[in-house]
Structure formats: structure tokens, C-alpha cells
N, C-alpha and C positions, 0 to 999 in steps of 0.2 A: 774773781779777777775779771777784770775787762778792758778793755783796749777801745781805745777814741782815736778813731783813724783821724777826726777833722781837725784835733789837736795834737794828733802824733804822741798821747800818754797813756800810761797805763793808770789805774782803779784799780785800787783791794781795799773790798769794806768787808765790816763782821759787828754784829748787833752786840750791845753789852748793855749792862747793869747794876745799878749802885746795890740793888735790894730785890731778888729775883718775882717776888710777892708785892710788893710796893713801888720799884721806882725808884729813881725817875729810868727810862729806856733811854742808850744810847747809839747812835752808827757813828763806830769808828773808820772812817776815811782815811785813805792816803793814795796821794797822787804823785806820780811821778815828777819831777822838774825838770826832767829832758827827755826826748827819746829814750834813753837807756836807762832801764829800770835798776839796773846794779852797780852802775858808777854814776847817777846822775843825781842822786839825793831826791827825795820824797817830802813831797808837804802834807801835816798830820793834821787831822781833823778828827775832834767831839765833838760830834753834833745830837744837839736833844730833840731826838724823838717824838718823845711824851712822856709827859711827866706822871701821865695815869696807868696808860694800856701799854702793855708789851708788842712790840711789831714784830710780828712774826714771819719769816718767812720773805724777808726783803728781798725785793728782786729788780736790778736796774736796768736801763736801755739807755744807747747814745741817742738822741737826736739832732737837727740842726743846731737849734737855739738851747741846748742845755744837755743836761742828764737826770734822769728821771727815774725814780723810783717809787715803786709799792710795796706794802704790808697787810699784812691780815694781824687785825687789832682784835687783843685780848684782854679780859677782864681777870688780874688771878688774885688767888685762888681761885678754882672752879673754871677754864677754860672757857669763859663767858664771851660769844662771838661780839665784837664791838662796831665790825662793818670793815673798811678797807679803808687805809691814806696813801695819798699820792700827795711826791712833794717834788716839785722842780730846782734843779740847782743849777745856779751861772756857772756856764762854764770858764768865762772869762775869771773868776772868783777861787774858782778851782784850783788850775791850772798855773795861777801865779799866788797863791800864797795868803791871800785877801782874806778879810772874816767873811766866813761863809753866811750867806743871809736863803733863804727856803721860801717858795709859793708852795704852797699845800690844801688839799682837797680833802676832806672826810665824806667818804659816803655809806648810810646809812645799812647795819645787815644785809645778807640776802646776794649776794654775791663772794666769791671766794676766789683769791690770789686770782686777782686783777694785774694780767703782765702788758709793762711797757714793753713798744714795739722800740727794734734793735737797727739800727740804720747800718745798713751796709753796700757799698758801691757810691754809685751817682745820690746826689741830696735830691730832696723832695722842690715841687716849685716851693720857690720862695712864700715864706708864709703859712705855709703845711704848719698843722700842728700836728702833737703829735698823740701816735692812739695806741691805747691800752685795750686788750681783749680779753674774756673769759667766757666760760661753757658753763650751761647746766642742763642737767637730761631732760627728756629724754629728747631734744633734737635743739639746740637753742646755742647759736653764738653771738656774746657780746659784744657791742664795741665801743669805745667811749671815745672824745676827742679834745686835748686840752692843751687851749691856745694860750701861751704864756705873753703877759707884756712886761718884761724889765724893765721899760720907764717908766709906767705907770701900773704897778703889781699887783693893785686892785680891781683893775681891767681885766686879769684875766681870767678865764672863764675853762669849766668842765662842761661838756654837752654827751646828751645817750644816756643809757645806750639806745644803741641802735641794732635790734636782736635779727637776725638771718638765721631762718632757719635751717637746721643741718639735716644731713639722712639719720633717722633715729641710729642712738646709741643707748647701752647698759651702763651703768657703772660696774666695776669688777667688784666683781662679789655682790651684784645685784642691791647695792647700800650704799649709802651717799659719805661714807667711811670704810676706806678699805684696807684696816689694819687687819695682818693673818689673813692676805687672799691668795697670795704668790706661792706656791709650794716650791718646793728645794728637796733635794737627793739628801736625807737624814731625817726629815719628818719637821721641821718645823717650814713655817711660814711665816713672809714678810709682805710688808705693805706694798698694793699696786696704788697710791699715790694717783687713785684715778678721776679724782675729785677736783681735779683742776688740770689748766692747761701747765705742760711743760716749755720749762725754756729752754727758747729764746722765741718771742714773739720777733720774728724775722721780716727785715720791709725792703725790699729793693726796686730801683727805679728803673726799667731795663729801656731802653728808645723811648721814655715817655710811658712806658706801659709800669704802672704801680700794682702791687703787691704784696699783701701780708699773707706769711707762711704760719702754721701754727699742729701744732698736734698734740695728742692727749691718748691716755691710755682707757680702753675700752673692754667691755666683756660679752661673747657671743652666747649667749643664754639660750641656744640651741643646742651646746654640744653638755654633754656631763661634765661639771667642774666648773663651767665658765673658765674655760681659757682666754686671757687676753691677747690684744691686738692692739697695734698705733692707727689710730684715726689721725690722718692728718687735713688741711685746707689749705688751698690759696685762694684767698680773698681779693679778688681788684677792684681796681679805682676805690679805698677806703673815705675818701673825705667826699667825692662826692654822690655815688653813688653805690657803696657797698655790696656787691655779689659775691657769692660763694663761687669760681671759676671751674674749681674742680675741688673732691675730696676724695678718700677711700681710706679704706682699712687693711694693712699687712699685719694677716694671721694665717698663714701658710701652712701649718700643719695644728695639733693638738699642743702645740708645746707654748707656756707664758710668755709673751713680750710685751715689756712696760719701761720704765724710765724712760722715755725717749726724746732725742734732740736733736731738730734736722735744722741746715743751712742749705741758701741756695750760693751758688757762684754767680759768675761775671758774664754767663753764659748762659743761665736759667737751669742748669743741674741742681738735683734735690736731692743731697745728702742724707739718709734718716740713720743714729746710731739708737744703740737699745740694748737693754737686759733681756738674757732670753734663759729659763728655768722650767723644769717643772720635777714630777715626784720620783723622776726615774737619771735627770741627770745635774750637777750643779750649775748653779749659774755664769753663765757665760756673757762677753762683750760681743754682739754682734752689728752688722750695717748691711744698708741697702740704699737703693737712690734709681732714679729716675733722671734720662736725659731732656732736655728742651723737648727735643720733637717725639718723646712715644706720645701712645694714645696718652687722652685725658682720664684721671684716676689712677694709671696702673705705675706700680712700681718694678719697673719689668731688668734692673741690671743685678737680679738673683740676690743671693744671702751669703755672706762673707763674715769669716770669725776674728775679730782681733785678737781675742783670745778665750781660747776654753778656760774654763773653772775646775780645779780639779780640790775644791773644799766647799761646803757650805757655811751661811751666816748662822751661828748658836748661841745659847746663851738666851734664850727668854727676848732678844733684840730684836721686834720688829720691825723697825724703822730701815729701809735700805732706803739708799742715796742721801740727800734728799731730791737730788738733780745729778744729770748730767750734762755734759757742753759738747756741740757740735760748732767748730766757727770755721772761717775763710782766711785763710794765711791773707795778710793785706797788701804783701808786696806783691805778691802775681796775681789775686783775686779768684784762684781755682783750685789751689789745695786747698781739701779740708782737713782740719784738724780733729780729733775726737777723743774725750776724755770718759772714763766709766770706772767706776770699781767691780772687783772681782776677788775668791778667795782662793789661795794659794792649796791651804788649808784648813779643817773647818775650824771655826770659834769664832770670837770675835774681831779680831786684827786683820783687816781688809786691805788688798792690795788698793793701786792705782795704774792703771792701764792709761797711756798716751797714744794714739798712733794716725799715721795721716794717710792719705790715700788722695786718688785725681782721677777724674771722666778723661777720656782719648783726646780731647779736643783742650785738652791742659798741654803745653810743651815748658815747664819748668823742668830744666836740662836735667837735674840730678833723680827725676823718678823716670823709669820706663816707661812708654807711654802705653802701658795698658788702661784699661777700662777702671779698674780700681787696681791700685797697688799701694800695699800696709804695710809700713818699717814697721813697730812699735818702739 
């Protein structure tokens, strides 16, 4: 699900299929038709994909001029890497009911789950296009930039990447797949998913000062085990001159942290939510975040449990998440919101954790004004 502050609607898509081996791929769309997702009525969209390769792994962003999505294209049988597609959609098209018509980009192997960036707060200057990023080891961020034209759709253009170098990182588990790296209290293990960036490729425009937020899960192949950590970046000025601002990695004790999804607010607070496990306790929802003014790198407003786990994931199922959500309530711009799973009990029937939380300098009446404070 996602939410488009510029048109006040909500998005829920979900990828399907005539023939899971053949084809054709489809994204199922639907938009809301008013503000109100429950009484307002929804307009239904089939949209064809591809008629060859299954898109895997769709993942979308708002921007100014549309909504924007990517996939990781696959050949099946056989899991045959086919490259990434990104495709732009009218939002004007959307949002009223219209046949949906698509700009789309195919780019060739050799990159993976390629995320559109997530527009939140102030729009970009007029004209911004907008940029998709992705990582690969050991120190390397991508960044691509694709300028849509709606009157003339053949004008528009993909440009990059444009690679910035990162502080070296591992993958978890030392492999460029990291199914069975995560350990869990009962002896099995689940995927750290560290082979790409995690969403939401995050862009906020703060006085003029631009900003893509981004993190991924990492592994310190100093310690026994490779324990993971969230590597995270703020990238500024992306369109014209791309710098790394600041990064770091939160891995604070010997214990797994992976899934992860941070949001900035209206004020430059950094949200980061996350799974945290290892072979001695189950997995738990945890967070952390960083205000505007600490040092550069650090995440210094400590480790908070949304909630403990008191089951593991069984059953042969390596796959945990595939994501999690970290966003910004849009009417005050300073709650965040944070969504994860966790199990009650072990097997395989996995809860869903919701819970919101606020930095001191949030005054929406109905939370206290502590540093962080979590209903669930």
C-alpha cells in the first residue's frame, strides 16, 4: 500500500499471473477515488507487465510528475536473471479512472531491485526527475535518473547510473544470496535479504537542501557468524551533483539486524525500523533514529522494542518479510509509522506489528512528548 500525498489517494498493487511458467505477468492496481480509502470507492487496474518475464519484486514511489515502479525480470522456469523494468504512470490517469497507458525502461542484467525514490514533504524544483538507486559490494551506490515527458513519451529518457562510492560493506553471509543467513531461537534460519536496497528509497526537500535516504542490510565478517547491521546513506543534491553526506552501520551488539525501513520527517529525523534475531533469542521488531543535529553517522536515540517475539519462523520457510514500512503520518509530517512481522508462536503463521512513535520536537497532542513513544 502507499499513499500519494500530491493527490490525497491511496495504491494497493499485487503482481499476478495467467500461467505462473509462461505468462503473460500482470500488476493489479487500485486507487482510491477519494481521500477515504473505505467509503470512497476504488478504481481497478490490469496492467500488463510482460508478456514474457515475471516481475518480481515490484516496488513503487510517488513522485512529482507520476508513480513509478520497478521489478527484477525473470525468465521461468529456471530463475533466469532478465535485468530490471521501470515503468512510469500518469498520475492524472490514475487517480480518475482513465485507461492506464505506461513509459517503461528495460535495463540490461547486472543490477538488482533497482528502488524508486519516495517523495515526502516539499516537491523537488520543478522539473526534477525522478531517481531510482541500488547497491552492490563491496562499496558501490547506484543511481539512475528518469525524466518523463507526457506529451511527447518518446522524449523521455533514463540516464546512470551514476556509482558513489560507499565505506566498504559484506553481504550477509558473505554471498551475493542470502537465503539461511539469519539464525532464530529453534535452529532454523531465514533470509537477510541483503542483496539489495530496502524500502523506501526516501527524498525529502528540507529549505532547498535535497536528499535521498536509503539502507540495506549488511554483514561484519569480523566477528564469528557474520552478524548483521543496517548500513544506511543520505545522499544530497542527487540530480546535480550526487554525494554520499553521511552513512553508517547500526550493529550494536552480536545480535542479527536486517529487514530494515527508515523515514526522515519534516524536521530531518531518521527513523530506522528493523528485525533483530539471533541463535539465543526470537525475532523481534525493533527501532532507532537519529535527530537533525547529532554528529554525522551516528545513530545516537538508543534501541526501542515494538515488540518482542516470543515464537520462531518453521517449517523449512526461509523467506522472512519480503519488506518492511517505515513512513510519516502526512498530516503532521513527524509521526512515524512502522510496520514488521513477528511470531507469537513458532511455525509458520506470522503476526503483523503496527506501531508509531515521535522525536521531542513533534507536538501532535495525543502522544507525549517523549523522544520516542510506541502505542502498537
Amino acid at each position: 500500500m502507499l499513499y500519494d500525498p500530491i493527490a490525497d489517494r491511496w495504491i494497493v498493487t499485487n503482481f499476478s499471473w495467467l500461467d505462473f511458467y509462461n505468462g503473460p505477468y500482470y500488476e493489479c492496481i487500485a486507487v482510491s477515488k477519494t481521500s477515504d480509502p473505505v467509503a470512497g470507492g476504488w478504481w481497478l487496474y490490469s496492467f500488463l507487465a510482460d508478456t514474457t518475464y515475471l516481475h518480481d519484486y515490484p516496488k513503487l514511489g510517488v513522485w512529482a510528475d507520476g508513480i513509478y515502479m520497478s521489478a527484477n525480470m525473470f525468465e521461468l522456469p529456471g530463475d533466469i536473471d532478465k535485468g530490471v523494468k521501470i515503468w512510469a504512470f500518469n498520475r492524472a490517469e490514475l487517480i480518475n479512472g482513465l485507461p492506464l497507458n505506461a513509459i517503461y525502461f528495460s535495463l540490461a542484467p547486472g543490477y538488482h531491485t533497482i528502488l524508486p525514490a519516495n517523495l515526502r514533504g516539499a516537491l523537488p524544483p520543478s522539473g526534477t526527475p525522478e531517481f531510482f538507486g541500488a547497491i552492490t559490494a563491496p562499496n558501490n551506490f547506484h543511481l539512475w535518473k528518469v525524466a518523463t515527458d507526457w506529451i511527447s513519451p518518446t522524449n523521455s529518457t533514463i540516464t546512470g547510473p551514476i556509482t558513489l562510492t560507499t565505506a566498504n560493506f559484506v553481504m550477509p553471509c558473505n554471498a551475493a544470496f542470502t537465503i539461511g543467513c539469519v539464525p532464530q531461537l529453534g535452529g532454523e534460519y531465514v533470509d537477510g535479504l541483503g542483496d539489495r536496497l530496502m524500502m523506501q528509497l526516501q527524498y525529502r526537500n528540507r529549505g532547498g537542501v535535497e536528499a535521498l535516504w536509503a539502507n540495506h542490510t549488511v554483514a561484519d565478517n569480523s566477528a564469528v557468524g557474520y552478524p548483521t547491521g543496517i548500513r544506511w546513506y543520505e545522499i544530497r543534491d542527487p540530480n546535480s551533483a550526487p554525494t554520499i553526506y553521511q552513512q553508517g552501520t547500526f550493529q550494536p551488539d552480536s545480535n542479527y539486524r536486517w529487514m530494515g525501513s527508515l523515514a526522515v520527517d519534516q524536521f530531518g529525523n531518521m527513523a530506522l525500523g528493523y528485525s533483530v534475531s539471533s541463535a539465543s533469542m526470537y525475532p523481534a521488531i525493533r527501532y532507532t533514529g537519529r535527530s537533525a543535529n547529532d554528529p554525522l553517522g551516528m545513530l545516537t536515540q538508543g534501541e526501542l522494542a515494538l515488540i518482542e517475539g516470543t515464537g520462531s519462523q518453521s517449517g523449512g520457510f526461509a523467506r522472512w518479510g519480503d519488506y518492511s514500512a517505515m513512513t510519516v503520518d502526512p498530516v503532521d509530517d513527524c509521526t512515524f509509522w512502522y510496520t514488521n512481522q513477528y511470531f507469537e508462536t513458532t511455525g509458520r503463521n506470522w503476526q503483523t506489528r503496527i506501531g508509531a512513535f515521535q522525536f521531542g520536537n513533534c507536538n501532535r497532542t495525543y502522544i507525549l512528548p517523549q523522544i520516542f513513544k510506541e502505542y502498537p
